[in-house]
N, C-alpha and C positions, 0 to 999 in steps of 0.2 A: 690317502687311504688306498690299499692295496686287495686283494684278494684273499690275502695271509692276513690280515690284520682283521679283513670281517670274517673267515673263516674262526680266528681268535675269540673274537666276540661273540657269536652265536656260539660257540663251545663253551663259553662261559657263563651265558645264560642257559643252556640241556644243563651244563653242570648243575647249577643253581637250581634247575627246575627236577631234577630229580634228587637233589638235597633235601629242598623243602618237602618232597614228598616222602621223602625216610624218615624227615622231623616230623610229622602230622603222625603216620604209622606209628612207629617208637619210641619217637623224644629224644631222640638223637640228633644235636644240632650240629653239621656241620656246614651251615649257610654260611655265605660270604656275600659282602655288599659287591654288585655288577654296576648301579650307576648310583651314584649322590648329587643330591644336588644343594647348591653352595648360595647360600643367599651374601651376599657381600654388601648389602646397603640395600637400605628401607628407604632412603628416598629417594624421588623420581621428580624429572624436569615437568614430566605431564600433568596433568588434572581431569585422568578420565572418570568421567559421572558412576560407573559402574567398581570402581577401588578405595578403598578405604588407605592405602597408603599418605596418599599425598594428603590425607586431611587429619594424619594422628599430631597430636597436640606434641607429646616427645618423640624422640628417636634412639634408639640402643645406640652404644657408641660402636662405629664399625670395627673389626678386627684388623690391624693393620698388616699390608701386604708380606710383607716379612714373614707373620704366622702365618700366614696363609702359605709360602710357598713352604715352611717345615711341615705344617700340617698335613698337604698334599704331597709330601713323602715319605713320612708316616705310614701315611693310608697306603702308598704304595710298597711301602716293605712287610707291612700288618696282612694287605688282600691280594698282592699282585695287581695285573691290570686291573683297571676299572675306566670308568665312566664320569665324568664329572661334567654338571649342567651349571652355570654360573646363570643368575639370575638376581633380581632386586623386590622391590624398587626397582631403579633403572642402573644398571652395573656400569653403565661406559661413564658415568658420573662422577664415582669413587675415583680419586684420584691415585693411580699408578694402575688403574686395575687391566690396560694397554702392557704394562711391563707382566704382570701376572701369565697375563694368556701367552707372551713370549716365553716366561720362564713355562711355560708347561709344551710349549713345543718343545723347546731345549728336552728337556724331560724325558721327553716322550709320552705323556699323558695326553690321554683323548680326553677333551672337552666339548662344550658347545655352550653356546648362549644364549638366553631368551631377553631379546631385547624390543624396544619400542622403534628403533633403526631409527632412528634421528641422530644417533652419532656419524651415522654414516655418510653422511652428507660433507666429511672432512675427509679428504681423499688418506692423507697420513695415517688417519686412523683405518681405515678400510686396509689400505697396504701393509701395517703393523699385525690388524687381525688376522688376513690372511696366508700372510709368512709363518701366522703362528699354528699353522696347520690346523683350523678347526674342524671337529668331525661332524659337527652341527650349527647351522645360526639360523634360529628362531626368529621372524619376526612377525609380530600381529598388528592386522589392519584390519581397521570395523565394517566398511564402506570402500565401493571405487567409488561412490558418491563424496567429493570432496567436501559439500555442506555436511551430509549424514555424520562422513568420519571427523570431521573436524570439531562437531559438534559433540560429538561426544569423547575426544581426547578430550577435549577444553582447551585446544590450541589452534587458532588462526596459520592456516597455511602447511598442518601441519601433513597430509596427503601427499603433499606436491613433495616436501621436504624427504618424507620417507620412499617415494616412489626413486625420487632420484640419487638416493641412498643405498636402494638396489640395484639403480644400474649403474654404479658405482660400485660394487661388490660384485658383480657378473663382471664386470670390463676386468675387474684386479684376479679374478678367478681363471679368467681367460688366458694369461702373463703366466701361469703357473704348472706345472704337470699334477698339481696336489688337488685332486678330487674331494670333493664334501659335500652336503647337502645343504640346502637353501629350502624355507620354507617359508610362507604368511599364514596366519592365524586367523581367524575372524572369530570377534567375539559378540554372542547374540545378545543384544537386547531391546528392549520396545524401542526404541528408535534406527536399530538397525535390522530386522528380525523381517521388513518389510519384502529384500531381495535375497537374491543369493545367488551372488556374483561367479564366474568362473574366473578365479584366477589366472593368467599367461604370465612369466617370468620369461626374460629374454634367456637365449637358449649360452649356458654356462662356457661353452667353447667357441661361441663366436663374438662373444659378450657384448653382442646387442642391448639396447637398454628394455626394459621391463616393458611389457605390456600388461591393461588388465580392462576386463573387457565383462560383461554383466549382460542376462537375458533382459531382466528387468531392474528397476531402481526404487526408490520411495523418497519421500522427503520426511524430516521428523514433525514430529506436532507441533517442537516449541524451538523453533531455528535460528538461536541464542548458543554463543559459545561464552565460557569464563576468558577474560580479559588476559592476555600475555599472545605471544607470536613464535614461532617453533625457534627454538636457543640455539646457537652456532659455536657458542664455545663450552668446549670438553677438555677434559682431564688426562693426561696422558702419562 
């Protein structure tokens, strides 16, 4: 990510934002999509308390990768740049979806991903994502409290796995001249709603590993996880 490219980008969100206000005024549409976002797969390795995913009885059949990379050129001869956020379920699942994020570097399409970072705990994969330029990687964690957040993924161990999954993604970040952003999530609910952590993330150019570090902490009521242990094999 360059200066010219988010220059790019903010031009194309005023555009869009002074579109939609000529469509409200006169009903004259000429909006264009700035970012989409791509669900590629409804299932997930996790089982957190607070998603309805991992408990649906069926699943849509996924789109296979192939449409997916016509589709996302498509959209790029249809809108010009854009934005694209791949998410799930859990995307690093889906099998080729490592080649996807390649073919969109190739491309030149800006993507990003909202992930539960437990793929990242496979260095391959970490080094595949990051050669593939992303503009974003999303990851959310409930808890630095290892009981709190484990407890509510519904996976034993599963903290430990993703903490080291980010410094795993900072060390491959550091390898590289390609800037992007890194983030974690926190998602609130009555068992995690007790603290409110400050996240540290080790610093992206010296790619130290993650820190994360919290005023206060809580425990949950009922400190009971669903049976299974964070997965180590992924789809590539």
């Amino acid at each position: 990510m360059n200066v010219l490219e988010l220059t790019r980008l903010g031009a194309n969100h005023v555009r869009n934002a002074v579109a939609e206000e000529i469509y409200l005024r006169t009903g004259r549409d000429m909006t264009v999509p700035v970012s989409i976002y791509g669900e590629v797969i409804e299932r997930c390795n996790y089982k957190c308390r607070y998603c309805e995913y991992w408990r649906r009885p069926h699943y849509r059949d996924d789109m296979p990768i192939e449409d997916w990379k016509k589709a996302l050129l498509d959209l790029k001869d249809f809108i010009g740049h854009y934005h694209i956020e791949f998410a799930g379920g859990e995307p690093y699942i889906k099998k080729g979806f490592v080649e996807l994020l390649t073919f969109c570097g190739e491309q030149d399409l800006k993507w990003g991903v909202t992930t539960n970072g437990a793929a990242f705990g496979n260095e391959k994969v970490v080094d595949w994502t990051v050669a593939a330029k992303p503009f974003n990687i999303n990851i959310s964690i409930d808890s630095n409290d290892a009981k709190i957040h484990d407890y509510s993924r519904g996976i034993d161990g599963s903290l430990e796995s993703i903490v080291a999954g980010i410094g795993n993604v900072a060390r491959a970040r550091s390898k590289t001249v390609w800037i992007f952003r890194s983030s974690s999530r926190r998602w609130f609910t009555s068992s995690t709603s007790g603290s409110f952590p400050n996240w540290s993330i080790g610093s992206a150019t010296s790619g130290r590993p993650p820190s994360i570090s919290s005023r206060s902490s809580s425990t949950p009521k009922r400190p009971r996880t669903n049976s299974g242990s964070a997965p180590t094999n992924w789809t590539t």
